[in-house]
C-alpha positions as CSV (number, residue, x, y, z in Angstrom):
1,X,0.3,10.1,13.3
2,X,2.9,7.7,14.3
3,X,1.0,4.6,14.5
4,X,-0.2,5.7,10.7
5,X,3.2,5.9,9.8
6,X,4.2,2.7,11.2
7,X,1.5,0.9,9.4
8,X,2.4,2.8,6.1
9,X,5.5,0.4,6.4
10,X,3.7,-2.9,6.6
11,X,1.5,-1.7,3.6
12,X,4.7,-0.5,1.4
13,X,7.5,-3.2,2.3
14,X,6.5,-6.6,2.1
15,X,9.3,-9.0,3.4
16,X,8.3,-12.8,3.5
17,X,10.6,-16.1,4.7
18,X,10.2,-19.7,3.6
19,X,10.0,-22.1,6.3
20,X,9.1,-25.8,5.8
21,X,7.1,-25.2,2.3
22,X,5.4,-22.3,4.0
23,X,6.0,-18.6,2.7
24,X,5.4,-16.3,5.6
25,X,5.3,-12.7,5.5
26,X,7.6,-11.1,8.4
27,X,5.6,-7.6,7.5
28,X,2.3,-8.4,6.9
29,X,-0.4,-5.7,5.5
30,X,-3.0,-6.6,7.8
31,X,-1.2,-5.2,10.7
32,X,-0.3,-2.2,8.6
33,X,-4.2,-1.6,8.9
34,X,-4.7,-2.0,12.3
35,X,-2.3,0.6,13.0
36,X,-3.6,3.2,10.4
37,X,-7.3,2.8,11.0
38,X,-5.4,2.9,15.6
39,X,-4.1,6.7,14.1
40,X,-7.0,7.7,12.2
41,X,-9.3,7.3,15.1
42,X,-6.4,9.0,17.5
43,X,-6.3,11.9,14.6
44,X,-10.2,12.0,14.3
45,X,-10.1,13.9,17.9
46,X,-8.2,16.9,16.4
47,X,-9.6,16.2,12.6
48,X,-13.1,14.9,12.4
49,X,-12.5,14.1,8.5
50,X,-10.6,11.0,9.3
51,X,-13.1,9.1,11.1
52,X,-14.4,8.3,7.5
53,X,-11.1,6.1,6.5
54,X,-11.1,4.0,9.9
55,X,-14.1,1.7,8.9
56,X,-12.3,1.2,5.3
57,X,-9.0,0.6,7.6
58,X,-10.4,-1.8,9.7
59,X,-12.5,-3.7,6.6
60,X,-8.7,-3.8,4.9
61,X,-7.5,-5.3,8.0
62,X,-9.8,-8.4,8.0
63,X,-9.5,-8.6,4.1
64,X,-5.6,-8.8,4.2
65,X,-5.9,-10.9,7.0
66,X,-7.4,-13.9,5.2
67,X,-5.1,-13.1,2.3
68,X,-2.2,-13.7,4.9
69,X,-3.4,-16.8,6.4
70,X,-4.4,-18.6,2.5
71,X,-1.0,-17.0,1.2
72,X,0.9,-18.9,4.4
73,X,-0.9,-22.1,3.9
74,X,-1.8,-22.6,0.3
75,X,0.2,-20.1,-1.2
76,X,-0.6,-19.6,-5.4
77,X,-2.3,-22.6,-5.5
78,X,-5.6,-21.1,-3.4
79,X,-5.5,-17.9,-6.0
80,X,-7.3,-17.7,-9.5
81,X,-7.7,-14.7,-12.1
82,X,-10.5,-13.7,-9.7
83,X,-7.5,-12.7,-7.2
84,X,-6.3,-9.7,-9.2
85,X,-9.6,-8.3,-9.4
86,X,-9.9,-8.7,-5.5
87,X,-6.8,-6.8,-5.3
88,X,-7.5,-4.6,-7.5
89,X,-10.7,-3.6,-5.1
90,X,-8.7,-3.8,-2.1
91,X,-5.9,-1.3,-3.7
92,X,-8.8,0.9,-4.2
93,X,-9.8,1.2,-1.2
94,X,-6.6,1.5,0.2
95,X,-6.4,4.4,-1.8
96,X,-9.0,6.1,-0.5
97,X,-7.8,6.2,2.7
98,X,-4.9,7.9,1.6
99,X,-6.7,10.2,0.0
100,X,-9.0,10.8,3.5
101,X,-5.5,11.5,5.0
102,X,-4.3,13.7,2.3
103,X,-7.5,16.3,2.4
104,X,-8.0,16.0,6.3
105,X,-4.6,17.5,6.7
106,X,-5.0,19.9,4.2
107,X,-8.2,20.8,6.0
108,X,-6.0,20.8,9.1
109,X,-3.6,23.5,7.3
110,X,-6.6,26.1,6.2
111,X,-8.5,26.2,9.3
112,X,-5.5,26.2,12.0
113,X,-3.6,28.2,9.5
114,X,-0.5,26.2,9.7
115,X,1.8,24.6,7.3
116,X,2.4,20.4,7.4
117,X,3.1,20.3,4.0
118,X,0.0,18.2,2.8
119,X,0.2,19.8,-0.6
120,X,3.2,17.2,-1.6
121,X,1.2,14.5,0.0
122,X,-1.8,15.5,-2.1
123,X,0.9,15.3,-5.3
124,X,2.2,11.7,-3.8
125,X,-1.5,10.4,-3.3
126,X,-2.4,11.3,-6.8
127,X,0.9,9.6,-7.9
128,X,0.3,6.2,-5.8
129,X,-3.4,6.2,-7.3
130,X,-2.7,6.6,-10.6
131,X,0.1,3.7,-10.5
132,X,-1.6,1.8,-8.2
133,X,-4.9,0.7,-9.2
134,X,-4.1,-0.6,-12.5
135,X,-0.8,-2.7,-10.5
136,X,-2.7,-5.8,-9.8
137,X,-4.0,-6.6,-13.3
138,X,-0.6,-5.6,-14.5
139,X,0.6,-8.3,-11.9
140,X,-2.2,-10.8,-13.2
141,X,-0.8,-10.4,-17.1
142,X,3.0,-10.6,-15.6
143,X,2.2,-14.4,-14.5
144,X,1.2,-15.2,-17.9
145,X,4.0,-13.7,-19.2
146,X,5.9,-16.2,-17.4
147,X,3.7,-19.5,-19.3
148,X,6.7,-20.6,-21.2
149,X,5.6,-24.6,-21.3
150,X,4.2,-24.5,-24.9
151,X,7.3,-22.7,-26.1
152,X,10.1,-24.5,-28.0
153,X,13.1,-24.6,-25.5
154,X,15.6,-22.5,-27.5
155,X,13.1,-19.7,-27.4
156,X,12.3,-20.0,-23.6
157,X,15.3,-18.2,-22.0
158,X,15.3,-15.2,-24.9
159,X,11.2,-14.9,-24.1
160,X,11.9,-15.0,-20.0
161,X,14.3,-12.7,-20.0
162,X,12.4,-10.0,-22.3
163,X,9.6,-10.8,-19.5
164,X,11.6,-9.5,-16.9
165,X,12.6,-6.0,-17.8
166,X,9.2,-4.8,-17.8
167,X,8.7,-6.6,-14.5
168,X,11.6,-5.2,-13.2
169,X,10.9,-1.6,-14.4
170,X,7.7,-1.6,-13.1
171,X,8.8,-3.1,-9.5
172,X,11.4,-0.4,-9.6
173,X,8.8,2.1,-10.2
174,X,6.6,1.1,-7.5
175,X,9.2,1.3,-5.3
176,X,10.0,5.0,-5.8
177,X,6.0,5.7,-5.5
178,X,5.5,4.0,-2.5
179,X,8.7,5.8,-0.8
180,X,8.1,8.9,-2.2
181,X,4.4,8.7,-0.3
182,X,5.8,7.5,2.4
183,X,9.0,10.6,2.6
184,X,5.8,13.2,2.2
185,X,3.9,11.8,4.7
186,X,6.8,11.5,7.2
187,X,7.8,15.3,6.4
188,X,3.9,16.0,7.4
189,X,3.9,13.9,10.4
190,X,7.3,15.6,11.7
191,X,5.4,19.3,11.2
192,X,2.5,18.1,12.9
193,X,4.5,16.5,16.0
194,X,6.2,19.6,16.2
195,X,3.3,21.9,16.2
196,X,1.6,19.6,18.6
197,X,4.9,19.7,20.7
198,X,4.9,23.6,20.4
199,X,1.1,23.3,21.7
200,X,2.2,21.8,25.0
């Protein structure tokens, strides 16, 4: 479970650098899902379940991967209103993995009769779903919030700064999600280590 939970930290934080024009990302998603579909197939050995997510994983990986290399190289300029509807997919899918995870474990719990606590994961998955899937079209209105050029200039700065709060709210909100998944899942992953510890 720890290569799943060091992935889960590509695929929540997102920290980028600009360099010569070029916007690279220092934590970029597609190795998040290299690592997670790396743990599912580990995890698959004591919970068959999860060998389901690790073909979704690995198409994630590839898919983010191209995002990464046009992001670095062309940046916004490669993207059209296609893009949010291609994230929208991928955040779908992203989400069923999570959800894989969530009942695999909870399987885990009823038929070893042991307690990882997958029930708050289960209540964090159904959190990060519901938020989640509608975030990219939200993201996709929140750049045309930002068209301000047919505007009359005294307006502009009132207009951009109404823009912002729900922008801000809602990047605020998908913060607490996303690290409220990922406290669950380390809480699981810390019963589970210790159980398997206990094992050996």
């Amino acid at each position: 479970m720890t290569k799943i939970f060091a992935g889960l930290f590509f695929f929540i934080l997102s920290f980028s650098i600009n360099i010569g024009g070029l916007n690279i990302c220092l934590t970029p998603p597609f190795i998040g899902w290299i690592l997670i579909a790396s743990g599912l197939g580990d995890l698959s050995k004591a919970i068959p379940m999860m060998r389901h997510a690790v073909p979704a994983a690995r198409v994630l990986a590839v898919y983010d991967l191209f995002l990464f290399v046009v992001g670095t190289l062309w940046g916004d300029r490669f993207f059209s209103d296609v893009h949010a509807w291609l994230l929208t997919a991928g955040q779908v899918c992203g989400i069923y993995i999570f959800y894989v995870i969530a009942e695999g474990l909870i399987w885990y719990e009823q038929e070893r009769q042991v307690s990882l606590n997958a029930a708050a994961l289960r209540r964090w998955w159904k959190t990060l779903a519901v938020w989640n899937i509608p975030s990219a079209l939200f993201l996709s209105f929140s750049e045309q919030l930002w068209t301000v050029q047919q505007m009359p200039e005294e307006t502009q700065g009132i207009y951009l700064v109404l823009c912002m709060v729900p922008i801000l709210l809602y990047g605020l909100c998908t913060m607490i999600v996303h690290i409220g998944y990922l406290c669950a899942f380390s809480d699981t992953r810390r019963l589970y280590r210790a159980l398997d510890a206990a094992r050996q």
